[in-house]
C-alpha positions in Angstrom: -26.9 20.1 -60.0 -28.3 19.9 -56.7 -29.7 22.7 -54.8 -29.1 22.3 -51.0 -30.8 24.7 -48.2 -28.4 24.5 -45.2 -31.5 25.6 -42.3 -29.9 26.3 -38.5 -30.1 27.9 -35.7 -26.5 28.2 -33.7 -26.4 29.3 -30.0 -23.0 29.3 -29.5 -21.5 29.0 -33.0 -21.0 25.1 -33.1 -23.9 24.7 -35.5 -23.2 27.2 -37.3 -19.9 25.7 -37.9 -21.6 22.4 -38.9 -23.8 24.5 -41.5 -20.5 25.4 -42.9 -19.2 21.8 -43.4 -22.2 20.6 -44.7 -21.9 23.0 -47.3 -18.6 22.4 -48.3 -19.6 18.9 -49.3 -22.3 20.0 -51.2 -20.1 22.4 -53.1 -17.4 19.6 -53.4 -19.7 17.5 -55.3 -20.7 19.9 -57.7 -24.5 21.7 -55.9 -25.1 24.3 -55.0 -25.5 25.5 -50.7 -27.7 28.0 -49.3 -26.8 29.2 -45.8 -30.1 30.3 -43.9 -30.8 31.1 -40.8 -34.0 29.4 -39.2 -35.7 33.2 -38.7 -35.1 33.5 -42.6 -37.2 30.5 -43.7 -40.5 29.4 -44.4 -42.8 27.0 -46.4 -43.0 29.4 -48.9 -39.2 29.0 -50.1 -39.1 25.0 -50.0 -39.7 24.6 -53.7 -36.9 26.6 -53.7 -34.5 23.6 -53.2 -33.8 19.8 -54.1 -32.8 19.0 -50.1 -32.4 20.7 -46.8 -30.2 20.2 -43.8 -31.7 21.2 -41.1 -29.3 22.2 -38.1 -30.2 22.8 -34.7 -28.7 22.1 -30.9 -29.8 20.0 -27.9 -31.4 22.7 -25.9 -32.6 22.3 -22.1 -34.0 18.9 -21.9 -32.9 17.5 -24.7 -35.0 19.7 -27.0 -34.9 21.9 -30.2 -34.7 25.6 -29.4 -38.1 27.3 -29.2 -38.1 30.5 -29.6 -36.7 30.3 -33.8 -36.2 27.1 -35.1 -39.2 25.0 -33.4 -41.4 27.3 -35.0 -40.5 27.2 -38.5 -39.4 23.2 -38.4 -42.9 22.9 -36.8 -44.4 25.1 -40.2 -42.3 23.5 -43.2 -42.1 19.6 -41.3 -45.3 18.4 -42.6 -44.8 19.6 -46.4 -41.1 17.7 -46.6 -42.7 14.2 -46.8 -40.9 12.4 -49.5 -37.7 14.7 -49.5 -34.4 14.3 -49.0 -33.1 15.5 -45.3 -30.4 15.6 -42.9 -30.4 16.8 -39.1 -27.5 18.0 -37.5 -26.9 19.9 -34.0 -24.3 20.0 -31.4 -24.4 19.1 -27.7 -22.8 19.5 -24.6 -24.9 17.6 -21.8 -26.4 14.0 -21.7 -25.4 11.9 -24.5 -27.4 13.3 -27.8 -30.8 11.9 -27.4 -32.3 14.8 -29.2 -31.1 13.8 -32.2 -32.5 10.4 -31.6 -36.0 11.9 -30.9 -36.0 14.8 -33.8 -35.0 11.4 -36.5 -37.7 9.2 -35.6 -40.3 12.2 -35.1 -39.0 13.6 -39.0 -39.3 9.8 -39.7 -42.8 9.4 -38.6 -43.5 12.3 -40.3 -42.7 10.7 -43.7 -39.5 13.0 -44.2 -36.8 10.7 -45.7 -33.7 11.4 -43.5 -30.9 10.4 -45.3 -28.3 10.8 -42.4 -27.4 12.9 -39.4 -25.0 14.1 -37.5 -24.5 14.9 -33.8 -20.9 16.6 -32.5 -20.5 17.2 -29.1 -19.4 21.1 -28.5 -17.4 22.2 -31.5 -17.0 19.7 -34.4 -14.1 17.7 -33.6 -12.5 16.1 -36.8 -14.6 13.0 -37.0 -17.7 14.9 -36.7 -16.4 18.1 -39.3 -15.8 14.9 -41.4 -19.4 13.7 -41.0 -21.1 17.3 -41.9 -18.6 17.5 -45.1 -20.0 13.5 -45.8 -23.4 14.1 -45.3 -23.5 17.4 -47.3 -21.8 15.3 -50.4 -24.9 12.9 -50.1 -27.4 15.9 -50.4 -25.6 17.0 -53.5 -25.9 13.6 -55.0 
């Protein structure tokens, strides 16, 4: 059985609400999910888990939010080489690029991304579909 962390930060409560659909995949294919909040997690607790989701919205430019998450994704990023990994966040300006940018900069960073998924606002149904898909795969 897989052990899933489910990392975020949520502004508004539309990531937070992807968190929660990612973990009700995991727990519909039998893991296990662990709801953190980015403040709450370091390096120290990734040999915790089998696979992470890491959620987090477009903020200004088309950027991760600074102030919480940036910090710790910037801490544990380099030590989740070969693992298993999905990126998720909400939007409400431009069309998403930030999810482009964080995928290929994980990528590059040898994290294996196994999906993501980008809702604009509050998950709509195709998106709360997406976050319930993608957290099956991470239970896998």
């Amino acid at each position: 059985m897989s052990k899933v962390a489910i990392v975020y930060w949520s502004g508004t409560g539309n990531t937070e609400a992807m968190a929660d659909l990612i973990a009700q995949g995991v727990r519909a294919q039998g893991g296990t999910a662990e709801l953190i909040h980015a403040s709450s997690f370091n390096a120290t607790r990734l040999d915790d888990f089998d696979a992470f989701a890491f959620g987090c919205p477009a903020m200004g430019d088309e950027e991760l939010e600074d102030m919480e998450f940036l910090p710790m994704y910037d801490e544990v990023e380099p030590l989740l080489a070969g693992r298993d990994v999905v990126l998720f966040g909400s939007y409400e300006w431009n069309d998403g690029e930030w999810m482009e940018l964080w995928e290929q900069r994980a990528e590059a960073a040898g994290v294996n991304v196994v999906d993501s998924v980008a809702a604009y606002d509050y998950p709509d149904d195709e998106a709360s579909a997406e976050c319930v898909r993608v957290g099956g795969k991470l239970a896998a």
